[in-house]
N, C-alpha and C positions, 0 to 999 in steps of 0.2 A: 188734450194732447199731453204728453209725459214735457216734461220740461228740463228733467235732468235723469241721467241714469246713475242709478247708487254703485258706489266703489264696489263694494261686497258682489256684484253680479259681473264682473269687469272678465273675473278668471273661467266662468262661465258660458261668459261670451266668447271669448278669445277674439281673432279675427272674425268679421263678420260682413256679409256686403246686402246692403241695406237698399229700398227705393222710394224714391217723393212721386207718390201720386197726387193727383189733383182730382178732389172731393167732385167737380164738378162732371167729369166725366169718365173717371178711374181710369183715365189713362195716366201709364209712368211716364216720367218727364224728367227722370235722373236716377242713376244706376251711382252706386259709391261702395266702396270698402275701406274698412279700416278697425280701430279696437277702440275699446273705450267709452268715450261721449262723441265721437266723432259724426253718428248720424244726426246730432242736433248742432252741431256747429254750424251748418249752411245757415241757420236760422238767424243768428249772426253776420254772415256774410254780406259785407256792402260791395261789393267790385262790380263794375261794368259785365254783367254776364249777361246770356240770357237766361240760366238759371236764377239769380237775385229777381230779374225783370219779370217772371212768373211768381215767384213769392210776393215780390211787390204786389205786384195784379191782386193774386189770394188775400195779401191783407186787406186791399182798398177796401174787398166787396166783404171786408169782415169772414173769411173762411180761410182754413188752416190747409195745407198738405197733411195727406195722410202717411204716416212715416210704415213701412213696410219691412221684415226682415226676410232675405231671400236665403240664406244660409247663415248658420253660426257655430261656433265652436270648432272652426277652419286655422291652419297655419297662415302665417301673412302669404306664402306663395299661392297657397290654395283659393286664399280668397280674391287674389291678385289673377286666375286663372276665371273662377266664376264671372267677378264683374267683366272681364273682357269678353267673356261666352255672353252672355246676359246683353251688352252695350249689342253686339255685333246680332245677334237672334232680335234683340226689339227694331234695331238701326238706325246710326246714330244719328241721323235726319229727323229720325223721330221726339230724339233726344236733347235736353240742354246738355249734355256733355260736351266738352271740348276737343276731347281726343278718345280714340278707343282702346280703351285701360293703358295701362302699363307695363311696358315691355310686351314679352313673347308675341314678337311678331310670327317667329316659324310656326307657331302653334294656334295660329289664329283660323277662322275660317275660311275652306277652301274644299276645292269640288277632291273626290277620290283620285279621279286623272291626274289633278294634277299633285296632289301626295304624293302618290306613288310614283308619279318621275320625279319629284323632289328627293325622295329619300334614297332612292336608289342613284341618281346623278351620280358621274364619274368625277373625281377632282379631276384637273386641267391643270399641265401647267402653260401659262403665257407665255408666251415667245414675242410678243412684238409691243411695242407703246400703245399700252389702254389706258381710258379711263371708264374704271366702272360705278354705272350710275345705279344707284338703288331709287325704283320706280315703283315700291311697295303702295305707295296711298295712294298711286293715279292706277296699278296694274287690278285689270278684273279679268277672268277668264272668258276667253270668247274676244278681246276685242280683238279689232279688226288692224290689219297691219298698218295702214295708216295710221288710229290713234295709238298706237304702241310707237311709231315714229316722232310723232309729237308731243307724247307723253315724255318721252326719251331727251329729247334733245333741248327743249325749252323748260323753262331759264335757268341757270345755277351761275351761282360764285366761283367764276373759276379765275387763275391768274394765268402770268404769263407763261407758265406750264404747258397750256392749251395748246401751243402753237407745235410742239413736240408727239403731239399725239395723233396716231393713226387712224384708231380705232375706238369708237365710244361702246362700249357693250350694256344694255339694257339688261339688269337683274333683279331678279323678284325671289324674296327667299334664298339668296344663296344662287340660283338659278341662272345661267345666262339664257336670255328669252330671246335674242336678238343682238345681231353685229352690223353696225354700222360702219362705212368707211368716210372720213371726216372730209371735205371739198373743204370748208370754210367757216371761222368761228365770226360769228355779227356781236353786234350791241341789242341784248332782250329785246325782241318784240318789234325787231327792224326788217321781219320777213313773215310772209304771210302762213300759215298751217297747209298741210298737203290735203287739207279741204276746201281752201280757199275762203279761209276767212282769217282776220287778224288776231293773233292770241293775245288771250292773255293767262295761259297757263304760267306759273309760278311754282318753281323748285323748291326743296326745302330750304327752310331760313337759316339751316347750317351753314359754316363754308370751309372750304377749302382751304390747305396747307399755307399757302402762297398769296394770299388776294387783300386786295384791300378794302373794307365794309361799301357796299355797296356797286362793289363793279358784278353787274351780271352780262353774263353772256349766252346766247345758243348757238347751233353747231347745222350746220347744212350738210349735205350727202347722201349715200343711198345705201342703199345693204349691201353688205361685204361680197366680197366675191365667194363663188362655190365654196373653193380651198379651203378659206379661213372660216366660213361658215360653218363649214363639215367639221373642221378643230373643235369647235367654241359650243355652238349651239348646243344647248339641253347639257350641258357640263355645270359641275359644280365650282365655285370658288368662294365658297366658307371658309377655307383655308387664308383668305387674303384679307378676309374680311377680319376687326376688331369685335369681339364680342360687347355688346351694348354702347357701340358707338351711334351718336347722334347724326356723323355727318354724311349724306348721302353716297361723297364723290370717293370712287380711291382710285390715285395714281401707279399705274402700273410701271 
């Protein structure tokens, strides 16, 4: 195995996104980008992962990862575009990855359907107290209106903002996928799923404007009325949203 990459091949390489397979059954077990020596750095890596916890393994039994380049001589965007193609086509269940790449959510994988009513979505403007929930990691195409209800409404940080609002709106990509009208906010996990089992679905670990670490809450109620549905639904609100913010929730 190479052990270090020479300076002189750096400008060469440029960005590059690189994979560890494992000698035993060439399956990839880690998708990465970056410039440099960066594809030997994991090799260093001590942190609680499961990535490190396959390396470990490889050394016990005296065998190496095989180091892989998938592209090179990429911009950092470009390569930041591959690795997320790459993580999402292998899947990242399959994967020690932690997350699937960085940034570009809107550009991530997703059926033609629903592109194309992405791209064309109307802005919207709001008229009434929303909060809009961004349900990007739990939203997959096809699911069923139930888990899009509890996908939606369990758990987040929210403060005493909550008690003001009408209307939670589920969005995906920019997307409103669904309008709820709120009955009642609980304490996490103090109501059962509209399948009849108890959750433990878990919001992002962002929070909210308002709240103090660790207060989570969910939200009871049932889909909006015609009216406000016909407003909302399949409408865009990119406009309200921050470009590359972390936190899921925006107060309308």
């Amino acid at each position: 195995m190479v052990r270090s990459i020479p300076a002189s091949t750096y400008s060469s390489l440029g960005y590059y996104v690189y994979l560890y397979v494992d000698p035993r059954t060439d399956a990839i077990f880690y998708v990465g980008q970056g410039k440099g020596g960066r594809a030997l750095a994991h090799l260093k890596d001590r942190s609680q992962s499961d990535k490190v916890a396959r390396l470990d393994e490889l050394n016990r039994l005296g065998l190496e990862p095989r180091i892989e380049i998938l592209r090179y001589g990429l911009t950092q965007e470009e390569a930041l575009h591959v690795e997320a193609a790459a993580i999402e086509l292998l899947g990242i269940s399959e994967l020690t990855n932690q997350v699937l790449g960085h940034g570009f959510d809107r550009k991530r994988r997703t059926t033609l359907e629903d592109l194309v009513h992405e791209l064309s979505a109307e802005e919207v403007a709001i008229k009434h107290s929303v909060l809009l929930i961004n349900i990007s990691q739990m939203y997959r195409h096809g699911m069923s209106a139930v888990e899009l209800y509890d996908a939606t409404r369990k758990s987040w940080r929210v403060g005493p903002r909550r008690e003001q609002i009408e209307y939670v709106m589920a969005v995906h990509r920019g997307v409103i996928r669904e309008v709820y009208r709120v009955a009642a906010w609980l304490p996490a996990n103090s109501t059962m799923t509209a399948l009849g089992t108890t959750s433990n679905i878990v919001g992002s670990e962002q929070i909210g404007d308002d709240i103090e670490l660790g207060e989570r809450y969910e939200f009871v109620g049932r889909v909006a009325e015609s009216a406000v549905r016909k407003r909302y639904l399949g409408k865009s609100v990119r406009h309200y949203l921050t470009p590359g913010s972390q936190n899921p929730i925006k107060y309308i």
